[in-house]
C-alpha positions as CSV (number, residue, x, y, z in Angstrom):
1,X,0.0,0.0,0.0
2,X,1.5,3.3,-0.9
3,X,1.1,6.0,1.2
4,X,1.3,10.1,0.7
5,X,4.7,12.0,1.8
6,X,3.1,13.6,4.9
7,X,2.7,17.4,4.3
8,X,5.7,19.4,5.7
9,X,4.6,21.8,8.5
10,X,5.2,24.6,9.9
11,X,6.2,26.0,13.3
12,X,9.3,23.9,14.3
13,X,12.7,24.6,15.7
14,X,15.4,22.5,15.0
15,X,18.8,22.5,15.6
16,X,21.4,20.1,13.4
17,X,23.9,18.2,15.5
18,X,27.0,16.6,14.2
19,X,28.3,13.3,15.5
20,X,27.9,11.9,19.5
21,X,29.7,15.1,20.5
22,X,26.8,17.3,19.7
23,X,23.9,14.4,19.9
24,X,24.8,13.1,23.4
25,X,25.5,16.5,25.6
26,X,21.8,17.2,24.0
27,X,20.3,14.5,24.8
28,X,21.6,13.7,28.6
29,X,20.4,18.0,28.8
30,X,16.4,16.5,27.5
31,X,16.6,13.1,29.6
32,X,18.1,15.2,33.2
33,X,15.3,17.4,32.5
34,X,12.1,15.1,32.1
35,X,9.4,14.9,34.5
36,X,7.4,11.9,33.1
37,X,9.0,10.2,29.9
38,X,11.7,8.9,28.1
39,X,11.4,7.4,24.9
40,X,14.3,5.7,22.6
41,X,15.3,3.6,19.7
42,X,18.6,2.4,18.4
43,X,19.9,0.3,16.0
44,X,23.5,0.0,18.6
45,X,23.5,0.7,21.9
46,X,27.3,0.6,22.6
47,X,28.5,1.2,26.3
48,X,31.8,2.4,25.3
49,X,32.9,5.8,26.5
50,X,30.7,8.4,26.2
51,X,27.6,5.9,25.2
52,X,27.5,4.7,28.5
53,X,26.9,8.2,30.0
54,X,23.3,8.2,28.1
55,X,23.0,5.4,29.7
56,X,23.6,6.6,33.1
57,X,21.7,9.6,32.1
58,X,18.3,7.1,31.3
59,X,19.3,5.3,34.8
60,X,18.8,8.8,37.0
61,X,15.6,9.9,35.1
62,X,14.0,6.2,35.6
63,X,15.2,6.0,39.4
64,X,13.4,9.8,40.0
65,X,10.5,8.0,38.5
66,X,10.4,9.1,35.0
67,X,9.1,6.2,32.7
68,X,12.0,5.2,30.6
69,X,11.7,2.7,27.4
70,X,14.4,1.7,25.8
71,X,14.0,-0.7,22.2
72,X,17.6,-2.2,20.8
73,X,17.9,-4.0,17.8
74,X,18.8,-7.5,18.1
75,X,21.6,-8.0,15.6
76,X,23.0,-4.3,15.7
77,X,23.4,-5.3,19.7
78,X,22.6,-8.8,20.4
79,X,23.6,-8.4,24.0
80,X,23.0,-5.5,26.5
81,X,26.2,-6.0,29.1
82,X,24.9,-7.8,32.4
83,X,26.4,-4.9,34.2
84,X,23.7,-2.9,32.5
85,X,21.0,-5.1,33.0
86,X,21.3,-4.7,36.3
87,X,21.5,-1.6,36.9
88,X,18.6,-0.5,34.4
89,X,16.9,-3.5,36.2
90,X,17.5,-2.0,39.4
91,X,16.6,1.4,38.3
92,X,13.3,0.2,36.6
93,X,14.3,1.1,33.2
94,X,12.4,-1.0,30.7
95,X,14.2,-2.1,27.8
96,X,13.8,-4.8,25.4
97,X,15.9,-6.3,22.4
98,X,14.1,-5.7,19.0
99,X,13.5,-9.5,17.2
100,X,16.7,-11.1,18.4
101,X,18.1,-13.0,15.2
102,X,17.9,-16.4,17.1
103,X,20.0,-19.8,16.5
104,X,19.8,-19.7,13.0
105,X,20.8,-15.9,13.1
106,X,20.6,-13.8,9.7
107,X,20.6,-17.0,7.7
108,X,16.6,-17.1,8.2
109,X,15.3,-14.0,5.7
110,X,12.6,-13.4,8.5
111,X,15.5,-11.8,10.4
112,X,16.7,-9.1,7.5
113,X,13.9,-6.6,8.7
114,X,15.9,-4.6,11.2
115,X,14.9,-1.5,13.3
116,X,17.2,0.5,12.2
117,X,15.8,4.1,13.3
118,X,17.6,6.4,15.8
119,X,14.8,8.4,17.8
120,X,14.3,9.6,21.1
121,X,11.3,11.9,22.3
122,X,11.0,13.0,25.8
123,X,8.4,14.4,27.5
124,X,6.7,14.5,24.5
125,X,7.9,17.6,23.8
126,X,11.5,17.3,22.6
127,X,12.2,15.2,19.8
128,X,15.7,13.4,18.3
129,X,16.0,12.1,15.0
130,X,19.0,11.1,12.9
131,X,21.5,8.2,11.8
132,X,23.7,8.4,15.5
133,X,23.8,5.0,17.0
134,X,24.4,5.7,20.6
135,X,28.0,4.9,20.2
136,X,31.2,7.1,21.0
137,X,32.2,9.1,18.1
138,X,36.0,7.6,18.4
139,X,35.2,3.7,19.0
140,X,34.0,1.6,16.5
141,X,32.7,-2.0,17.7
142,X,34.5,-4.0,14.7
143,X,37.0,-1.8,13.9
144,X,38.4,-0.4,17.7
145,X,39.7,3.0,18.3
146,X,39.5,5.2,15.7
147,X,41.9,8.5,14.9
148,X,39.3,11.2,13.6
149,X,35.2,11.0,14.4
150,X,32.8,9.5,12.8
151,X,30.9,11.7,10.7
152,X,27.1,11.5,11.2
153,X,24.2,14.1,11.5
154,X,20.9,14.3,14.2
155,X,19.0,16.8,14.9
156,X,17.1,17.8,17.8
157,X,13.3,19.4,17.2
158,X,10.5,20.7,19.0
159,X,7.1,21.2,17.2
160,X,4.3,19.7,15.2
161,X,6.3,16.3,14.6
162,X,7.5,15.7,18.0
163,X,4.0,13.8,19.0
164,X,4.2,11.6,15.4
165,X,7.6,10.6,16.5
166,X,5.9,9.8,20.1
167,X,3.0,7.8,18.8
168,X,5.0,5.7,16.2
169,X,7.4,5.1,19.2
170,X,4.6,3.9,21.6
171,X,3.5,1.5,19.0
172,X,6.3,-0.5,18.2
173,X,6.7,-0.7,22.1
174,X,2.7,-1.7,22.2
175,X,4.0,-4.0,19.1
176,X,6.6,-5.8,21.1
177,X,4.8,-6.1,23.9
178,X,1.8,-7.9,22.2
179,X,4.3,-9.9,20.5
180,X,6.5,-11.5,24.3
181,X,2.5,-12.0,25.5
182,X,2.1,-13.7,22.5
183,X,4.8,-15.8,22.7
184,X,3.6,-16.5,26.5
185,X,0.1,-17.6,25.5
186,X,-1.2,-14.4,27.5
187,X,-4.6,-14.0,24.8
188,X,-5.4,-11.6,26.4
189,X,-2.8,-9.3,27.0
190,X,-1.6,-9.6,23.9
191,X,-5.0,-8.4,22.5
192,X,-4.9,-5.3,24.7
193,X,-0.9,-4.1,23.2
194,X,-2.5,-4.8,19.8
195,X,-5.2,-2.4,20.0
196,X,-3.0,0.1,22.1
197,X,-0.9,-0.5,18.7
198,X,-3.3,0.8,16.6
199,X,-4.5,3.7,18.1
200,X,-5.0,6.2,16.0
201,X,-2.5,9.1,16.9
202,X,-3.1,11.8,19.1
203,X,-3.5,15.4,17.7
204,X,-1.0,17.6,16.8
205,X,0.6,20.1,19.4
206,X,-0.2,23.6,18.4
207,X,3.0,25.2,17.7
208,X,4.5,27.3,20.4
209,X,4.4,31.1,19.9
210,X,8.1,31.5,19.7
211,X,8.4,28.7,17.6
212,X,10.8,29.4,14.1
213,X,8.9,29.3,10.5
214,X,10.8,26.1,9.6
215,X,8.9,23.5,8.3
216,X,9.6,19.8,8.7
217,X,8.1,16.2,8.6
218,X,8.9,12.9,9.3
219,X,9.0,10.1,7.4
220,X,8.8,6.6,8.3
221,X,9.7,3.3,6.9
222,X,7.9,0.1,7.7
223,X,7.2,-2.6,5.5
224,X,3.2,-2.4,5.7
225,X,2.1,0.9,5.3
226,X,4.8,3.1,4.7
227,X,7.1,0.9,2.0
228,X,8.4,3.6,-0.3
229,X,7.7,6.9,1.7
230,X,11.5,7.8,1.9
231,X,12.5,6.9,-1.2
232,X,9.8,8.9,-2.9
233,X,10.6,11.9,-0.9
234,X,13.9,11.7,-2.5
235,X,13.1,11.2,-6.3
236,X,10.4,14.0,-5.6
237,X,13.1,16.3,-4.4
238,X,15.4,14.8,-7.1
239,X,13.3,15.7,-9.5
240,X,12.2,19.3,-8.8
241,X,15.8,20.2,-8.4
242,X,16.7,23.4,-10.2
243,X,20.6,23.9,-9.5
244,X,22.2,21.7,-6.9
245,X,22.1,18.0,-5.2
246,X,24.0,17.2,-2.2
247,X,23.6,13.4,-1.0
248,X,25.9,12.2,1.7
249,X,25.1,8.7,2.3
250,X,27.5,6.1,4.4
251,X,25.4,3.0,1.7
252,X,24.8,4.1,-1.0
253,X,23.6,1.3,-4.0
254,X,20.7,2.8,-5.8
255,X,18.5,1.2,-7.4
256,X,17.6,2.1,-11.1
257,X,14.8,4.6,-10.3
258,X,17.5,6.9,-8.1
259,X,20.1,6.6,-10.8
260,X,17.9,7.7,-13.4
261,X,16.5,10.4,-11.4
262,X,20.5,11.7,-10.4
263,X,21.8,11.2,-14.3
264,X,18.8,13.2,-15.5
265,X,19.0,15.6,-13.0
266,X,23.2,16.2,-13.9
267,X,21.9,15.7,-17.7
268,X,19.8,18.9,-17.2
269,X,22.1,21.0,-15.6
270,X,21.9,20.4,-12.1
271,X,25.5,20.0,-10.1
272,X,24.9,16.6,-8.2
273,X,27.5,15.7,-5.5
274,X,28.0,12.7,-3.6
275,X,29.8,12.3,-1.0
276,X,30.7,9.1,-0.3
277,X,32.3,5.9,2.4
278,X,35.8,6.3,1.3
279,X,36.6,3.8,3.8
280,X,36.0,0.0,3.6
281,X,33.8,-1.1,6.6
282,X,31.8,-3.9,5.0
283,X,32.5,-6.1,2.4
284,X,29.0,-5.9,0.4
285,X,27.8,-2.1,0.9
286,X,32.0,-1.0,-0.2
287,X,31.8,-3.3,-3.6
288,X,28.3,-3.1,-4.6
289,X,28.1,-0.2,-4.8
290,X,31.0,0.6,-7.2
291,X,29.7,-0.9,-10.5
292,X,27.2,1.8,-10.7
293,X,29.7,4.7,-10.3
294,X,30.2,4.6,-14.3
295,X,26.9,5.7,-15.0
296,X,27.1,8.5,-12.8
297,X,30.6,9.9,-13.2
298,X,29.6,10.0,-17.2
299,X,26.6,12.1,-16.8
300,X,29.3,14.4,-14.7
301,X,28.1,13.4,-11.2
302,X,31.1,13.9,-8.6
303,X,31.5,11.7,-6.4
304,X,33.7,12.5,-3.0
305,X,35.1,9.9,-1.3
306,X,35.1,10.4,2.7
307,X,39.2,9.7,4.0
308,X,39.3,10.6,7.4
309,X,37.2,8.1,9.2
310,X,34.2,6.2,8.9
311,X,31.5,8.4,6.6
312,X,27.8,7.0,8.3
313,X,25.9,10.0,7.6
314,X,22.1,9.8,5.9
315,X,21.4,13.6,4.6
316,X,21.1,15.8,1.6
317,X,20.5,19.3,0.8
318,X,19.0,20.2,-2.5
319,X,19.1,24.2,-3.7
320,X,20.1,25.2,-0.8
321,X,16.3,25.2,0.9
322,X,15.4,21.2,1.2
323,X,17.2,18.7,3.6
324,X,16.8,15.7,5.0
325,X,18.4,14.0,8.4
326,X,17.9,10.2,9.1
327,X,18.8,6.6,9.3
328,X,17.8,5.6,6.2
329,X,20.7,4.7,3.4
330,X,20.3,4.4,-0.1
331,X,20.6,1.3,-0.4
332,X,18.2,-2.2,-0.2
333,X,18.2,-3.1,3.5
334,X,17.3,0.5,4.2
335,X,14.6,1.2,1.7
336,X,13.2,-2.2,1.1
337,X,13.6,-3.9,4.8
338,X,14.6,-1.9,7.6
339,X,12.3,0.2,9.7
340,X,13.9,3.8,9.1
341,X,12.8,7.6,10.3
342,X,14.0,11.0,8.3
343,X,13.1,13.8,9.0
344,X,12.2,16.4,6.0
345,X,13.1,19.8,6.5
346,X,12.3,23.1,3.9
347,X,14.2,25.9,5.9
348,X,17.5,28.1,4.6
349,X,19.3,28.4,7.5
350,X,19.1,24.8,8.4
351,X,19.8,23.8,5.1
352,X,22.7,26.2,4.8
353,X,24.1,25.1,7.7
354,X,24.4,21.4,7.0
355,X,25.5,22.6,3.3
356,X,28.2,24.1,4.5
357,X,29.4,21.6,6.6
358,X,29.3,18.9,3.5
359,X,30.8,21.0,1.7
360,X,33.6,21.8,3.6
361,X,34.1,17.7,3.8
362,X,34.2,17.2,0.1
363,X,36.6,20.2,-0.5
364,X,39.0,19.5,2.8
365,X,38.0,16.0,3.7
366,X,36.9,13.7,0.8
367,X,39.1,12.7,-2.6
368,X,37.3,13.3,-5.7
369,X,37.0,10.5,-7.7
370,X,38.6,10.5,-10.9
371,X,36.5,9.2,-14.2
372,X,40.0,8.0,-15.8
373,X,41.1,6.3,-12.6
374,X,37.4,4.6,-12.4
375,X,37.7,3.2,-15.5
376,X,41.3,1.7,-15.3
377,X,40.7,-0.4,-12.0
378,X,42.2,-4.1,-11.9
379,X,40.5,-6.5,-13.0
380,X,40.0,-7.8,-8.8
381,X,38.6,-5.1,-7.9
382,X,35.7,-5.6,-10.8
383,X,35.8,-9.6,-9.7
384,X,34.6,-8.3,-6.2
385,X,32.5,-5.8,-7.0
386,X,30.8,-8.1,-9.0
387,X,30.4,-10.7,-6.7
388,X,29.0,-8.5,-4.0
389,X,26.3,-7.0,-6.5
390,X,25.7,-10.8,-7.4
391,X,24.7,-11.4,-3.4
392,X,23.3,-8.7,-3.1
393,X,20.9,-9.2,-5.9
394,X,20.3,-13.0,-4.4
395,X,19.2,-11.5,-1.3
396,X,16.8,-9.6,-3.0
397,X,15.2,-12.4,-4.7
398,X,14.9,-14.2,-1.6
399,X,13.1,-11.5,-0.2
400,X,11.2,-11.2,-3.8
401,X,12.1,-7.8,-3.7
402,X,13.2,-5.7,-7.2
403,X,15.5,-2.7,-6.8
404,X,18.6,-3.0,-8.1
């Protein structure tokens, strides 16, 4: 079932963070401050460094009796430390492992829809959304210590879609919870958590006097009623673009739809620029993505490649007025599997301001790629990009997905 972008409104102010250093300060400020609730969702929940002072902050707000949920995904942490369990135990801070991949692990396709957003709302007032993990900035959990930050964008927002962000958050708790009743033969309870799921959602908050002019939505990714909301919102945006494209995106293997719409958009004039992983983290996401770089570069899209660290940031700008911060990639898992949350934003300054700093990475931080040099890689490198476009295309059919 397709569903309409939700209409961008008005009366919002949002502030763009970059990377835990900004996120986490932020968010500990929101959680020390609440008086009745704490909502979040993660794809990692790593306790390293400063990631385990949110979690000290969510331990003070639940033991001054603020309700505190917590929802983890099950592969991107597929154990909370038992230190932590105790103390969040002890604290009465509920939190719960999103569909743990089991004994059979990813190998069962069941298991390749992940929660992958990154939100937290508290008080229902204050409202985070972005592609942050709760994970230290200089710690990676496969790859150790690393030199330089990772770069990655949230933003913090009060307004009109703070309560959406709420009510989708309640029920995918409400969800889970009907789910572990399920699972325990409680009929009845499990009855209740499904109709508390599908509530309908509460009004919107009017917006506050002093509020700024920006205008924002979010967008959500499910893989019921909101399939291709994201990825629509991007061709849309794609399409009406008049005389720039910025896309920073840590996956990026578009299917044909978002290469067509990029080459016709550089085919007409528009300066597209991608900034890019420059980095390899994973075998599949590095190599897939390369064989479609040809296309691209010939219709004069630039392509950045990110040096200094890890690149896992999921934003754009477009003429300097439209952006978008989330967890979504551009790639399969995110728009065709994993449960994702952007937020869409029309608003100069905002826009400017996370223009600027992308820009300032491709020009001081990222290495251009070079057409010529594209075309003369070794034959290996072809053999493995090859091979990881080949599985990923497999996966796809085992999902009886098309996309790429």
């Amino acid at each position: 079932m397709r569903h309409a972008i939700p209409p961008l409104r008005a009366g919002h102010r949002l502030q763009l963070l970059e990377g835990s250093l900004a996120l986490f300060p932020a968010l500990i400020e929101a959680i020390d401050t609440a008086r009745d609730e704490v909502l979040l969702e993660t794809y990692i929940f790593d306790f390293t460094g400063s990631g385990a002072d949110v979690a000290y902050a969510l331990e003070r707000a639940a033991r001054r009796g603020v309700a505190v949920r917590v929802v983890i995904d099950g592969f991107g942490t597929p154990e909370v430390p038992p230190f932590w369990q105790m103390r969040f135990e002890a604290a009465r801070v509920q939190w719960v492992l999103y569909s743990p991949p089991g004994a059979f692990g990813l190998l069962w396709p069941g298991q390749w829809r992940r929660l992958h957003r990154k939100l937290c709302v508290v008080d229902g007032a204050v409202g985070f959304c972005g592609g942050i993990n709760i994970l230290d900035d200089f710690h990676d959990p496969n790859h150790g210590p690393l030199d330089s930050p990772r770069l990655d964008f949230a933003l913090r927002a009060e307004g009109p879609l703070v309560p959406r962000m709420r009510d989708t958050m309640q029920r995918q708790w409400a969800r889970i919870e009907a789910m572990g009743q399920l699972r325990r033969a409680h009929w009845g309870g499990a009855f209740g958590s499904w109709r508390a799921a599908h509530q309908p959602p509460a009004p919107a908050r009017q917006p506050r006097a002093d509020a700024s002019n920006a205008r924002a939505a979010l967008l959500l990714r499910d893989n019921l009623r909101h399939r291709t909301v994201i990825e629509r919102a991007y061709l849309r945006a794609i399409g009406r673009a008049r005389s720039e494209i910025i896309i920073a995106n840590a996956y990026f293997v578009p299917g044909g739809r978002m290469r067509r719409a990029l080459i016709g958009a550089a085919r007409r004039g528009v300066h597209v620029n991608l900034l890019l992983q420059g980095r390899y983290e994973y075998f599949m996401q590095y190599y897939a993505s390369r064989p479609v770089f040809g296309a691209l570069l010939g219709a004069g899209v630039h392509i950045h490649e990110y040096a200094p660290s890890f690149l896992h940031a999921k934003v754009a700008v477009i003429d300097g007025r439209w952006a978008t911060v989330g967890s979504s990639n551009l790639d399969p898992l995110s728009l065709l599997l994993a449960r994702e949350a952007n937020v869409v934003v029309e608003d100069e300054r905002f826009a400017r301001r996370l223009r600027d700093r992308l820009v300032h990475a491709m020009v001081h931080e990222g290495e251009r790629m070079d057409p010529a040099a594209y075309a003369r890689r070794s034959v290996w490198q072809r053999a493995l990009e090859r091979l990881a476009l080949g599985i990923m295309r497999v996966l796809l059919v085992i999902q009886g997905k098309r996309y790429l």
